[in-house]
Structures are given as structure tokens and as C-alpha cells.
C-alpha positions in Angstrom: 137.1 -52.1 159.6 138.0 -53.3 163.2 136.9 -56.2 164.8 134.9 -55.4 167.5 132.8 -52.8 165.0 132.4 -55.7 162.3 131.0 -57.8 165.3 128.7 -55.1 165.9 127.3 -54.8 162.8 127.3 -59.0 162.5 125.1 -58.6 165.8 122.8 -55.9 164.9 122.3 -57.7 161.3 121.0 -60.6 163.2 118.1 -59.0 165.5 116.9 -57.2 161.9 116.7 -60.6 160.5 114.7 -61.9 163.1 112.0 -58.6 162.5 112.5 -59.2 158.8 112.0 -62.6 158.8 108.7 -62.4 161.1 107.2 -59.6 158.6 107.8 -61.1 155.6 106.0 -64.7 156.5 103.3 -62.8 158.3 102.7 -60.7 154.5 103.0 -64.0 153.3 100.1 -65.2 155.0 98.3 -62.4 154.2 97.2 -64.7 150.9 98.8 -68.0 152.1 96.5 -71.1 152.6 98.0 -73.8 155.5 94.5 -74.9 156.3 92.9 -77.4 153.6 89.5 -76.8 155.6 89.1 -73.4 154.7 85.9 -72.7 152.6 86.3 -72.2 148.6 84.6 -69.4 148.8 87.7 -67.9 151.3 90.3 -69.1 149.2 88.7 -67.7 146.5 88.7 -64.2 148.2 91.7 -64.2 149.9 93.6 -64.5 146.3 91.4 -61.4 144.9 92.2 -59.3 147.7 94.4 -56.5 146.2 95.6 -55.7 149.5 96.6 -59.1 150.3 98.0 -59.4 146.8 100.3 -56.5 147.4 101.4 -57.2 151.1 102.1 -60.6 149.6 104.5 -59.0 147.0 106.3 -56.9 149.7 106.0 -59.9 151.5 108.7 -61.9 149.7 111.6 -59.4 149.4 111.5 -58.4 153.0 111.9 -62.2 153.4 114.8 -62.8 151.1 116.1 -59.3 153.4 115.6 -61.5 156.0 117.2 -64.1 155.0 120.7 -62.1 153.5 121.0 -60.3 157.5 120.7 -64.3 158.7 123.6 -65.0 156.4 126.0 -62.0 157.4 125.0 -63.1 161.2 125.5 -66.6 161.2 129.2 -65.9 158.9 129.9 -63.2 162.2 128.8 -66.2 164.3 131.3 -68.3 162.3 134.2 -66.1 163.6 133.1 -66.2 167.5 132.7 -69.8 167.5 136.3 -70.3 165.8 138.1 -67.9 168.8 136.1 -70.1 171.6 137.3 -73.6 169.9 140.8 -72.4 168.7 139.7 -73.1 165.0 137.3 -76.7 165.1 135.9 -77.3 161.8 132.7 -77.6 163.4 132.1 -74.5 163.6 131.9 -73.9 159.5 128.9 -76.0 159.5 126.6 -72.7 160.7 127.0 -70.8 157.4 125.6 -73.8 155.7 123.1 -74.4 158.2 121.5 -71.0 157.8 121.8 -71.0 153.9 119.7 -74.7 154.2 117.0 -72.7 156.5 117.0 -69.5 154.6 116.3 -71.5 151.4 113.7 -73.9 152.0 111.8 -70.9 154.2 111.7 -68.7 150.6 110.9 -71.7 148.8 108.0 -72.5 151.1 106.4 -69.3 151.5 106.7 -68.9 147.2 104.8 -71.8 147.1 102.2 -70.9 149.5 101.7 -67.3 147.7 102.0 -68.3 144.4 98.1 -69.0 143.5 97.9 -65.0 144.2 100.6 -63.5 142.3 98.5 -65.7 139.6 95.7 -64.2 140.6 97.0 -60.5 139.6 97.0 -62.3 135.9 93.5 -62.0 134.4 93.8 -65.3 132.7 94.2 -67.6 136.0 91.1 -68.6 137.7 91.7 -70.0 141.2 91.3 -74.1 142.0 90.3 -73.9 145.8 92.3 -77.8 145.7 95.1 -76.7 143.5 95.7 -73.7 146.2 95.0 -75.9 149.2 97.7 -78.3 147.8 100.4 -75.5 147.1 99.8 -73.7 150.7 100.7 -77.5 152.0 103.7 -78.0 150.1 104.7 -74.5 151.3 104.1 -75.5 154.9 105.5 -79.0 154.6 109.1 -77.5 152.8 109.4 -74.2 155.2 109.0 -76.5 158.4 111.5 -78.7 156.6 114.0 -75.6 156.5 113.7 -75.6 160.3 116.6 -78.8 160.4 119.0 -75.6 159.5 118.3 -74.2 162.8 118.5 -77.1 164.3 121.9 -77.4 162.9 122.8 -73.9 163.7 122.0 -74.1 167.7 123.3 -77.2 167.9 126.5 -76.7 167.1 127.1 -73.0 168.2 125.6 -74.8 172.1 127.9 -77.7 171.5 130.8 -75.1 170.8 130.4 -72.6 173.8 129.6 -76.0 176.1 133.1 -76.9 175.8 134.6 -73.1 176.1 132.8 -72.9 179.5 131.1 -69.6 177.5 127.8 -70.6 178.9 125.9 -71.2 182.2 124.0 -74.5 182.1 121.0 -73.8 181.9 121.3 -71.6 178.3 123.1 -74.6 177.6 120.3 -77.2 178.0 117.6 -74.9 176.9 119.9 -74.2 173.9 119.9 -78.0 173.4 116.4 -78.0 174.0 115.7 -75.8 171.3 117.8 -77.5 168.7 115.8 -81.0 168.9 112.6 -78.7 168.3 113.9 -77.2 165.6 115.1 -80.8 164.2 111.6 -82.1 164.8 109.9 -79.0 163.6 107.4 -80.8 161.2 105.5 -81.9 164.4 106.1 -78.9 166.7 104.1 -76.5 164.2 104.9 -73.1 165.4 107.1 -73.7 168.5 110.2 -74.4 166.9 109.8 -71.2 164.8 109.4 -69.1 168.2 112.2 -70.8 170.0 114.2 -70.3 167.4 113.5 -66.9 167.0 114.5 -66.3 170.5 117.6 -67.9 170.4 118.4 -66.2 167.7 117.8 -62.6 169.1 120.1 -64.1 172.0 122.8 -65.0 170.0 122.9 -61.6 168.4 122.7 -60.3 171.9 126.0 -62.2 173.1 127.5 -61.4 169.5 127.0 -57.7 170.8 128.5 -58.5 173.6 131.4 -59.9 172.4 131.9 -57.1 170.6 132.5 -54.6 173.3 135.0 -56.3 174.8 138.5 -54.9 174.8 139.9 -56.8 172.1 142.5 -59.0 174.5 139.8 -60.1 175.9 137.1 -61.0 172.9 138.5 -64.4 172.4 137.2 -66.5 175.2 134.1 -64.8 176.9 133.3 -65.2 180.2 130.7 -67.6 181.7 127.3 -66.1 181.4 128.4 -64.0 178.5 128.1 -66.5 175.1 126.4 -66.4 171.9 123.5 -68.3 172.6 
């Protein structure tokens, strides 16, 4: 396989993850509990709910999906950022950075869901507490997971900063984005939307990359990065 079509798969793998990823926590949910002053009685019918119970079940392996595209993109990534810096070992640090993310978010969104996969089981009954406690811990582990992307923007913006890939302001919005992600815990869902749409522009400028002749794929010009 070429490089330029490798890229372009390595690009379009990482706008899938970001739909992937969106669907499968928004299944999760479906059944998930991240408010501990929801009613008993909702609790108790959220986890009964067979619908909820099976979009929670799809749920998780679209997220691991999700998860496996973020992987392919961010080791396509890897391979970008080595051209730009002419090999810094920096740039290795983004596989691990997305495996740190991808982990923690599965872990967290298992946790949150795992009162109703009990729930199929006609020998669980349902603690309201117990499930309040687990959709926390879910919350509090999958926000934690959000350091990874933090990791990630950081040093692909850090990278294409000192190729001159990037106009400024990508680059300080970039940077931006990478201190909400590291301080996701107290951003709630902003981190996870910035991040997502970084994301889908660092696939974009992957893409771009790609269909350059390939003389010309090492350095890209100004304007034209991965972030």
C-alpha cells in the first residue's frame, strides 16, 4: 500500500471514530446514571427499560469501534508528526496518549452501564445508591481519560508549532484545547466537544496531507497541518 492511500485511510479512520465514539456514549447513557439526584423510582426504570438495556449493549462495542479507529488514527498521526520534526521522540507519545483515553473512556462508561446489564439477570434487584455510586465512578474515570487528549493535542500543536505547519491562531486554540482537556474533571462536557473538534480537524489535515504529491508530504505548508 502507498503512502498517500495509507494516510487516507489513517484520516478517514479518525472522523469514524469521532461518530463512533459520540454513539456509543450517547447508548450508554441510554441507562447510565451521572446525576445522584435522580429519583429511585427513575433509576429503577431506566435499568428495566429493555430498550435502554439493548441500546446500552450496542452501546459498548460501537465504543470499543470507536476507540480501535482512534488507535489507527493517532498511529497515522504518529507518522505525520515524525516527517514535520525529522524523527523527535516526542512525537511517539500520541499512540500512548490515545490508548490512556480510549481506556479509561470504556472503563467508565462499563461502569456507568453495568447496574443494567445486571438488570437483564432475574436475580439482581437494583440499589438506587449502589447505581448512583457506579454512574459516578464511571463519570469521575471517563473524565479522567480526557488527560490522553490532553496529551495528544499537546504534543501534535507543540510539533506543527515548531514546523511552521500551522497559522497561529489553530495554534493557540489548539493549546487552548489541550489545558481543557487536562483539566477535564472541572470543564464537564467542554473538553469532550473541543476535543471532538480538534479531532475531526486533525483528520481533516491528515487528509490533506495525504493528497499531496508525495515530494511534497513531508513538510506541509502553513495553514495546511494536522490540527
Amino acid at each position: 500500500m502507498d503512502e498517500s492511500r495509507a494516510l487516507r485511510r489513517t484520516g478517514w479512520a479518525g472522523l469514524a471514530s469521532v461518530v463512533l465514539l459520540v454513539a456509543g456514549v450517547v447508548l450508554g447513557y441510554l441507562v447510565g446514571v451521572d446525576d445522584p439526584g435522580m429519583s429511585d423510582a427513575a433509576i429503577i426504570e431506566r435499568l428495566n427499560d429493555d430498550a435502554r438495556q439493548a441500546g446500552a449493549g450496542v452501546g459498548l462495542p460501537v465504543l470499543a469501534a470507536g476507540v480501535a479507529l482512534l488507535l489507527w488514527f493517532a498511529a497515522g498521526l504518529r507518522r505525520v508528526l515524525d516527517r514535520l520534526s525529522g524523527g523527535d521522540p516526542l512525537a511517539h507519545v500520541v499512540v500512548p496518549a490515545a490508548a490512556l483515553f480510549g481506556g479509561l473512556i470504556i472503563t467508565g462508561v462499563s461502569l456507568d452501564v453495568a447496574s443494567a446489564f445486571a438488570a437483564w439477570s432475574d436475580e439482581f434487584t437494583a440499589d438506587p445508591d449502589t447505581v448512583r455510586a457506579f454512574g459516578m465512578a464511571g463519570q469521575v474515570v471517563a473524565l479522567t481519560g480526557l488527560i490522553g487528549c490532553g496529551v495528544l493535542v499537546a504534543v501534535t500543536t507543540r510539533i506543527a508549532q515548531q514546523a511552521g505547519a500551522l497559522p497561529r491562531w489553530v495554534i493557540w486554540w489548539s493549546y487552548a484545547v489541550a489545558v481543557l482537556c487536562l483539566t477535564g474533571f472541572w470543564s464537564g462536557g467542554m473538553a469532550s466537544v473541543a476535543f471532538g473538534l480538534w479531532l475531526i480537524g486533525a483528520a481533516i489535515g491528515v487528509l490533506r496531507v495525504a493528497r499531496r504529491p508525495p515530494a511534497t508530504q513531508a513538510v506541509p505548508a502553513a495553514g495546511d497541518g494536522v490540527g
